[in-house]
N, C-alpha and C positions, 0 to 999 in steps of 0.2 A: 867677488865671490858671492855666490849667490846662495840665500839663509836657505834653510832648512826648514819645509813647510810644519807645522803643529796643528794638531786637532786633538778632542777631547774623545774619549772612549766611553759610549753610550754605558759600559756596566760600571767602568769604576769610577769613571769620573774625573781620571785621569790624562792630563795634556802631553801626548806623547810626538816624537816626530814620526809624522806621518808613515813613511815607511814599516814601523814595528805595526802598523793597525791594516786590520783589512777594510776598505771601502764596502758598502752597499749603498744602495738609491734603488729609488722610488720609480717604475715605470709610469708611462703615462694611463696605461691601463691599471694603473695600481697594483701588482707585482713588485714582490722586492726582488732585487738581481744585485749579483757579486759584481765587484767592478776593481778589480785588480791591478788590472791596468789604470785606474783611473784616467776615464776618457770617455766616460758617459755622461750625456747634460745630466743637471737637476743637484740636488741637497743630497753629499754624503752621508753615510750612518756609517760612523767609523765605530769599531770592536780591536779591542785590542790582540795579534793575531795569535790565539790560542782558543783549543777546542770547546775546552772547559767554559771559556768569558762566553763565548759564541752560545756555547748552549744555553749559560745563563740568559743573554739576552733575548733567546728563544723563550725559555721557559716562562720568562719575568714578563712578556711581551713588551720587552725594553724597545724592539724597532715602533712599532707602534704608539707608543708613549712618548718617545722622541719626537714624534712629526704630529702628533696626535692629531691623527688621523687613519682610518682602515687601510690595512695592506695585505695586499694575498701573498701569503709565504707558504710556498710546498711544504707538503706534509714532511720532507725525508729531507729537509732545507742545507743540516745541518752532516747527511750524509755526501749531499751533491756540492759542497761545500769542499769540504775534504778530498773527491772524488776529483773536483776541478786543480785543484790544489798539486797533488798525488801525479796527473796529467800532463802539468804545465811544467811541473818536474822533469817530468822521462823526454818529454818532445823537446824540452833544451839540450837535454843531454842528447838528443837525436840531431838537434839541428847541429851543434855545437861537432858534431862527430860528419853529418856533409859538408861544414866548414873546413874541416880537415883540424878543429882545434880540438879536438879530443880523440883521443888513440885506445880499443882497447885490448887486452892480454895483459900478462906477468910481465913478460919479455919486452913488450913495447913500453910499458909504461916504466921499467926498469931504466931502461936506454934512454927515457925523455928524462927520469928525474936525476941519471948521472951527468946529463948533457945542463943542467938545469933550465929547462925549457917547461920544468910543470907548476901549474898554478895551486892546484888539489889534485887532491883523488880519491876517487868514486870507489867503496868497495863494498861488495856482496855481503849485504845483510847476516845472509847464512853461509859465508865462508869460514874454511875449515883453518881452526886454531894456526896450525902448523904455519898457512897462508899468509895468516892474519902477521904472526911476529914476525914473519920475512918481511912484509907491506909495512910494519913497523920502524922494523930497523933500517931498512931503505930510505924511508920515506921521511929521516930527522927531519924536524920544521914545518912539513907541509901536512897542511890540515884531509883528515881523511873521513869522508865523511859513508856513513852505513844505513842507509835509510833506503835502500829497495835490494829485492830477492834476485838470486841471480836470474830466475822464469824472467820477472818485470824488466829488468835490465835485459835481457835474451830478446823480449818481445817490443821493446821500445827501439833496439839499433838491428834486430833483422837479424842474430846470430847464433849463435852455439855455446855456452856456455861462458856468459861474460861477468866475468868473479872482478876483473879492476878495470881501472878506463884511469885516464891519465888528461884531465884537462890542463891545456894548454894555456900558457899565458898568452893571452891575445885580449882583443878588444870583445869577445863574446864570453867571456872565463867571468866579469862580471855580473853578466845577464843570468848565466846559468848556476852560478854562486846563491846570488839572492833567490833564484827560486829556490831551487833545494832547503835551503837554509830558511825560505818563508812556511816550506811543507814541514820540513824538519821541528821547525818552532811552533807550526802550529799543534801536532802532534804530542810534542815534549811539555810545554809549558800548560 
């Protein structure tokens, strides 16, 4: 079994595994850039992933004081941050649905969580109470997560009003798990 990588979080100082931190690094032009993927050469500058650490490390010029050395960091660093975040959210839940592993409607997602075939489920930020405790009582066990507007959700799978999506247990239900839950946390914490 292979360990679990760890790094230290430029604000607190704290050795976390790597996954709960967002990567940045250094371009060769000296630019700081997100690296999420991690899969960019050079010396990470990990943050632990939340908006609040981030902005501190912005404010504190924590990346800078890390590498100490000058780094060009966009003015709105900390909005395109977010924005990339936010993104990489809704295009999993897009790939995840040309995969065929995510389903969305009431009715579909109804049918996948009686057949027990759903991993989570995706539900409309601003859907209506009523919805909600149906999606509730349906949904014993499986986690439901509320973090984009039915418009964003509308505009990411190409539809008409998409209030729930019904991911699928498959081998992409991970991939689109951790984003969410990376935007989710960044947001939250």
């Amino acid at each position: 079994m292979e360990k679990e990588t760890e790094r230290r979080c430029i604000v607190s100082g704290k050795v976390k595994p790597a996954d709960e931190l967002l990567r940045f690094v250094k371009t060769e032009d000296s630019r700081l850039v997100p690296d999420f993927n991690k899969k960019l050469p050079g010396r990470g500058l990990y943050v632990t992933n939340s908006r609040k650490m981030l902005k501190t490390a912005l404010d504190k010029n924590l990346f800078i004081k890390s590498i100490h050395c000058h780094l060009k960091i966009e003015e709105n660093f900390l909005e395109m941050v977010e924005n990339l975040l936010h993104k990489k959210g809704l295009e999993t839940i897009n790939l995840a649905r040309k995969a065929g592993a995510a389903v969305a409607g009431f009715e579909k997602v109804k049918d996948n969580i009686l057949k027990n075939k759903v991993a989570f489920v995706i539900e409309a930020a601003d859907a209506g109470q009523d919805g909600d405790e149906k999606m509730q009582a349906l949904s014993k066990g499986l986690e439901i997560l509320k973090i984009y507007t039915t418009d964003e959700l509308d505009n990411a799978l190409d539809k008409v009003n998409t209030v729930y999506i019904a991911v699928l247990k498959s081998n992409i239900a991970g991939m689109v798990y951790t984003n969410l839950k990376r935007y989710q946390t960044f947001l939250d914490a």
